[in-house]
MARTIKE-952708 format. One record per residue: residue in one letter; y, x, z of N, C-alpha, C in turn. Coordinates in steps of 0.02 Angstrom, whole numbers, plus 50000, padded with zeros to 5 digits. Example, Ala and Ser with C-alpha at 12.3 -4.5 7.8 and 13.67 -1.06 7.14 Angstrom:
BEGIN
A497165066050390497755061550390498355066050390 S498885064250354499475068450357500025064550394 
***
This chain:
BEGIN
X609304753259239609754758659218609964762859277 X609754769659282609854772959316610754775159340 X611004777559400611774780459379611744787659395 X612254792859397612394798859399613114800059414 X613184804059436613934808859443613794816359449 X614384819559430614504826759446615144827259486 X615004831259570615464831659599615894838559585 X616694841659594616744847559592616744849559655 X616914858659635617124860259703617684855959748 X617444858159818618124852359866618004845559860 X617574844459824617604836159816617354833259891 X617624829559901617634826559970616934821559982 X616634823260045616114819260060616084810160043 X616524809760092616864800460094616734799160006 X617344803159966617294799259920616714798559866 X616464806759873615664804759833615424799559853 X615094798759913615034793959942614984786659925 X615454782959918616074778559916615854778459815 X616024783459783615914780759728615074779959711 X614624782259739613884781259711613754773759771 X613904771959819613894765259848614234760259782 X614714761459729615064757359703614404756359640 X614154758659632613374756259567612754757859580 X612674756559656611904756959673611634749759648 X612004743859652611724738559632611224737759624 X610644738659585609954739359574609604745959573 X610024750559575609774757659566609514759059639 X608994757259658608634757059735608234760559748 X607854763559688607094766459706607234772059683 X607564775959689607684785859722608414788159733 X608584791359761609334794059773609074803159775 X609644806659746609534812059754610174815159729 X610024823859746610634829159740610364835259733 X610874841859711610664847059686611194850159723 X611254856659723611844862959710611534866759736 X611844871559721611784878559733612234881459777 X611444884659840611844887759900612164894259885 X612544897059965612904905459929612364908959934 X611794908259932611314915759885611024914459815 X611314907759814611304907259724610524904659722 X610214899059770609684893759777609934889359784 X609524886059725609494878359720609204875559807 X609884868859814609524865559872609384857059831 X608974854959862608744848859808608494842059873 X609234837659877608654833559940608914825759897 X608164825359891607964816759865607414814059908 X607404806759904607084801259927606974795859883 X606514794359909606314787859835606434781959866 X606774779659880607194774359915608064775159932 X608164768259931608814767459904609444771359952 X609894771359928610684774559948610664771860044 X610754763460014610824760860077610464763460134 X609844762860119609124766160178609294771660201 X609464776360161609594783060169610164781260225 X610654780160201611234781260251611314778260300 X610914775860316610704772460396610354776160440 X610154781960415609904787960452609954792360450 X610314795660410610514802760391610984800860365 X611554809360370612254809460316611914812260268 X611744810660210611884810960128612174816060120 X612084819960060612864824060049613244826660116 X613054829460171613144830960227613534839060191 X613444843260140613374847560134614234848260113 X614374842260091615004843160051615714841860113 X616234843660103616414846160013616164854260010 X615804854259962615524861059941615844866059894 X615694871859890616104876759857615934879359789 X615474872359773615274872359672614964866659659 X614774865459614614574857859587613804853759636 X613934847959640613574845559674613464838559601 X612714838159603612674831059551612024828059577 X612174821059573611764816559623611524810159565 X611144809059597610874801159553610504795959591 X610664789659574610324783659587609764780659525 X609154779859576608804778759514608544771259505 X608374768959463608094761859452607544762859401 X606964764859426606114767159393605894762359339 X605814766259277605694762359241604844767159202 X605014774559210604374778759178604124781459252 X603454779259290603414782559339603384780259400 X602934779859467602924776759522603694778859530 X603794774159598604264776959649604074782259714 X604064787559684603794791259732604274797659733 X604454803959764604644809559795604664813059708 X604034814859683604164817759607604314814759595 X604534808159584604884805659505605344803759511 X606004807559577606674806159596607064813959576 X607614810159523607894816059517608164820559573 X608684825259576608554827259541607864832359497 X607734835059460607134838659451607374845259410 X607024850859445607124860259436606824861459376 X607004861759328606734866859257606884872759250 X606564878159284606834885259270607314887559299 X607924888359262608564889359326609144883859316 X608674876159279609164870859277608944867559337 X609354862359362609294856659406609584849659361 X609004844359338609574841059295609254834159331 X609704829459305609624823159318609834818059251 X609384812259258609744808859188609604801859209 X610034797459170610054790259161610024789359075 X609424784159080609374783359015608354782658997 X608204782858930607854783058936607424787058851 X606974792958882606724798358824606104796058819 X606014793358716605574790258698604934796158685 X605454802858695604754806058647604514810258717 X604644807858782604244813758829603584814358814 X603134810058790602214811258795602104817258758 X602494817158715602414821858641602704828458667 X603384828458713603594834558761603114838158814 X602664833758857602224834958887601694839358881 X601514835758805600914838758783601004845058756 X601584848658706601844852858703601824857858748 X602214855558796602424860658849601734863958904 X601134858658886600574858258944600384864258969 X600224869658918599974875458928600564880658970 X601284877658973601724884359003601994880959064 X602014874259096602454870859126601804865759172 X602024866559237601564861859287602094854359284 X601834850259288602404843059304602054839059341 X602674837959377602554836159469602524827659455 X602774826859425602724818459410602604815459350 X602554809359355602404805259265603214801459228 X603694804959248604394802559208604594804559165 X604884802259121605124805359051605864809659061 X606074807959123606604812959134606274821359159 X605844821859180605484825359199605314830059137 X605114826859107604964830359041605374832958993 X605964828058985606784830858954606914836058973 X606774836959057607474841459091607114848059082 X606424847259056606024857359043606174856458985 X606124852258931606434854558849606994856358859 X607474854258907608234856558902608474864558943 X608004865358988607854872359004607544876658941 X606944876558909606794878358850607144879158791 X607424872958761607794874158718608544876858730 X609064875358775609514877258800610154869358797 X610364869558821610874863758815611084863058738 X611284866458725611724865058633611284862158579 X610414865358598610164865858536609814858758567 X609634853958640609594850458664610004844458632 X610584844158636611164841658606610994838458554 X611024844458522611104843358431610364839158427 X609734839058444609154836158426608934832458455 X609344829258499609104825158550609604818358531 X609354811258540609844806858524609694799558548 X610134794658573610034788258596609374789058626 X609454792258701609164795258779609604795358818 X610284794458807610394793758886610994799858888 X611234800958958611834807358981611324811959048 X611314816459019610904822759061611504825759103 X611394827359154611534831059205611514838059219 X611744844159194611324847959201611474855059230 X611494856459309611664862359334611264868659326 X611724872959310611284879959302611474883659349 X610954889059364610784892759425611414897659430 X611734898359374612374901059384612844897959399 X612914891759414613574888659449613944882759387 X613714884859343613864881059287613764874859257 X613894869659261613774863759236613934861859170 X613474859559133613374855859072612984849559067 X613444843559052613444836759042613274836958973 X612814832158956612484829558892612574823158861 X612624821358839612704811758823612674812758735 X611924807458762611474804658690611764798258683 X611984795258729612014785558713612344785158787 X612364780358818612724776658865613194779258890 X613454777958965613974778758975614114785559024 X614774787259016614734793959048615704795159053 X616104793659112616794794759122617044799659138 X617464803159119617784809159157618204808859167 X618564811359230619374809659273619614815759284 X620064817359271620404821359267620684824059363 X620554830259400620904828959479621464832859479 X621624835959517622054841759547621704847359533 X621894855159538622024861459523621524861459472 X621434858759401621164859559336620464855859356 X620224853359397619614852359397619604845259374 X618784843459367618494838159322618064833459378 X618054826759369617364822159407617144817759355 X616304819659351616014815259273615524809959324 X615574802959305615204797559334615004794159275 X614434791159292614294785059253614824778959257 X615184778759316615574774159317616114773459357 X616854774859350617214774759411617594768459421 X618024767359495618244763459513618944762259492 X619284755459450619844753859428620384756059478 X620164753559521620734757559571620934763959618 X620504766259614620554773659617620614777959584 X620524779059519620474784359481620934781659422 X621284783859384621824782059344621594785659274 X621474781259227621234782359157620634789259139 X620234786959162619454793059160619324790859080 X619144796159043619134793458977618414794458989 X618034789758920617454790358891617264795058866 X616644801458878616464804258831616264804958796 X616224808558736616074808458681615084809258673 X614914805958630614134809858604614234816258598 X613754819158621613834827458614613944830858707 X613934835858698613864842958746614534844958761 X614714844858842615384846658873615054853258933 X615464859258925615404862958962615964864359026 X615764866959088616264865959138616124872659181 X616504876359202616444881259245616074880659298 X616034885959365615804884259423616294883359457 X617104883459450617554880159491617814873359474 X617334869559431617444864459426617854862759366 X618064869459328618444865259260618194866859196 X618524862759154618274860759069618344867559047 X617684869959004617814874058966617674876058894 X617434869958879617234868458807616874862658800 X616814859358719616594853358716616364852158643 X615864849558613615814848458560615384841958555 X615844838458479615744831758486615094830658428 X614664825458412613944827558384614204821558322 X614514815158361614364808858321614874804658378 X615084798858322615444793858363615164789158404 X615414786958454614914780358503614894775658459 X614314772758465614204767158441614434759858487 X614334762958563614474757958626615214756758617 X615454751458636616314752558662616324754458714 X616824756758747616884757358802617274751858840 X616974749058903617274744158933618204744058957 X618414739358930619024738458952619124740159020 X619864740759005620164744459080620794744959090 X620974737359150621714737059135622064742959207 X622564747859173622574751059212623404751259256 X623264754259317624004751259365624114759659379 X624754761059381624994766459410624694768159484 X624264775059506624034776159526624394782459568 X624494781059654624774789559665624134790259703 X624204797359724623834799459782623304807559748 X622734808159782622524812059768622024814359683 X621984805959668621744807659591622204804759543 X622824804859565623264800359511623514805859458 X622904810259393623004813459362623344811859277 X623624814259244623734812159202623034814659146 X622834809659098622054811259068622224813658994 X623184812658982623234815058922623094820358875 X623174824758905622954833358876622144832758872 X621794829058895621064828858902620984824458846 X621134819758832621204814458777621244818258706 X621924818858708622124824758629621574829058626 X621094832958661620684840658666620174835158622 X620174829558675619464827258645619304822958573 X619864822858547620124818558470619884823858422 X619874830458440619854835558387619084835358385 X618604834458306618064834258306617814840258315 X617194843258327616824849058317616974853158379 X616934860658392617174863758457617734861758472 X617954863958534618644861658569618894867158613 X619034872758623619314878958661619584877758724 X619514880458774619634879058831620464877258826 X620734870558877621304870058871621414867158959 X622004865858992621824867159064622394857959056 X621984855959124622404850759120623104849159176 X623474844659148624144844959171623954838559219 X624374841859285624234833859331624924831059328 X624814824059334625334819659317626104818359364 X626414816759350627064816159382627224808259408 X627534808159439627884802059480627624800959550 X627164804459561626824803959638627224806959701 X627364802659770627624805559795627234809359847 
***
């Protein structure tokens, strides 16, 4: 099982960092990242070998904290050598996406696409992330199902998160902005809710700007006993909670950071 995050703007090196060290566990065989520089190019640096390796010789994420979304992934190969193509992240057009999970119908995407689309590797994420350039995120969404949480930056600064099935948290930070992981740490981050099945949209400064829910999880979400939290992510996740109870679209609503911190 592969992991993922989406960093925002300002998000701090250390702690990206720090949280993709917290579920490399087996996810060994690719590490990678996306964003978009200021002339509005994709920069894309992956390796097909693990977190650890990497950071014994190079700073990682050297780039951050950056001034728009940065989304990274750990991979654990299941469609595909371990090689350079088949580490996310991977460029569809003017997406950069990444995914954990796993898409039963890429052969059938492949073959489809053969005549308009070169593909650099043999992964089924590979093949998702040009249907999701092609079709567009929403209509992706709606027809796509139990595959996984897509990743998915657009060349305009814009991020859109996907989730077919597994897991996918969002935490609420400071000045309205958002951090989506596969998994965060009990003690750092103070009540990141689960998202919903379905398509969440987010600005290029990092905040929520729409959301629509497809279907209920079937997964639970793992317990989480939680302790009063101050400091720099001790947000309150309530206003994010209520937005996300309401079925169907959800209108941009801005979130409130929490009180008692000194």
């Amino acid at each position: 099982m592969c992991r993922l995050a989406a960093f925002p703007p300002g998000f701090p090196r250390e702690d990206a960092i720090e949280i993709l060290k917290n579920f490399e566990n087996n996810n060994t065989d690719g590490t990678g990242a996306a964003w978009i520089d200021e002339n509005g190019n994709f920069i894309v640096e992956k390796y097909p070998k693990s977190l650890t390796k990497i950071l014994r010789r190079r700073r990682f994420l050297d780039h951050m904290p950056h001034n728009g979304w940065t989304i990274a992934h750990l991979r654990a190969a299941s469609v595909g050598d371990n090689k350079f193509q088949n580490t996310h992240p991977f460029i569809a057009g003017k997406w950069a996406v990444c995914h954990n999970g796993s898409f039963s119908e890429h052969k059938i995407v492949r073959l489809a696409l053969s005549n308009k689309i070169k593909f650099e590797g043999e992964t089924d994420s590979e093949a998702a992330a040009h249907l999701l350039s092609v079709s567009g995120p929403k209509k992706f969404s709606e027809n796509v199902d139990f595959s996984g949480v897509f990743l998915a930056l657009n060349q305009n600064g814009e991020l859109w998160a996907i989730k077919t099935s597994g897991d996918l948290e969002i935490q609420a930070l400071t000045q309205d902005r958002v951090l989506l992981s596969s998994s965060l740490s009990f003690e750092k981050f103070e009540r990141p809710v689960e998202a919903h099945i379905g398509w969440y949209h987010f600005d290029k400064a990092g905040c929520y700007i729409k959301h629509k829910k497809q279907r209920d999880s079937w997964e639970p979400h793992r317990p989480r006993v939680v302790n009063h939290v101050c400091g720099p992510y001790a947000d309150s996740m309530g206003a994010f909670n209520n937005r996300q109870n309401v079925d169907g679209d959800s209108r941009h609503q801005y979130y409130y950071p929490g009180s008692g911190c000194e």
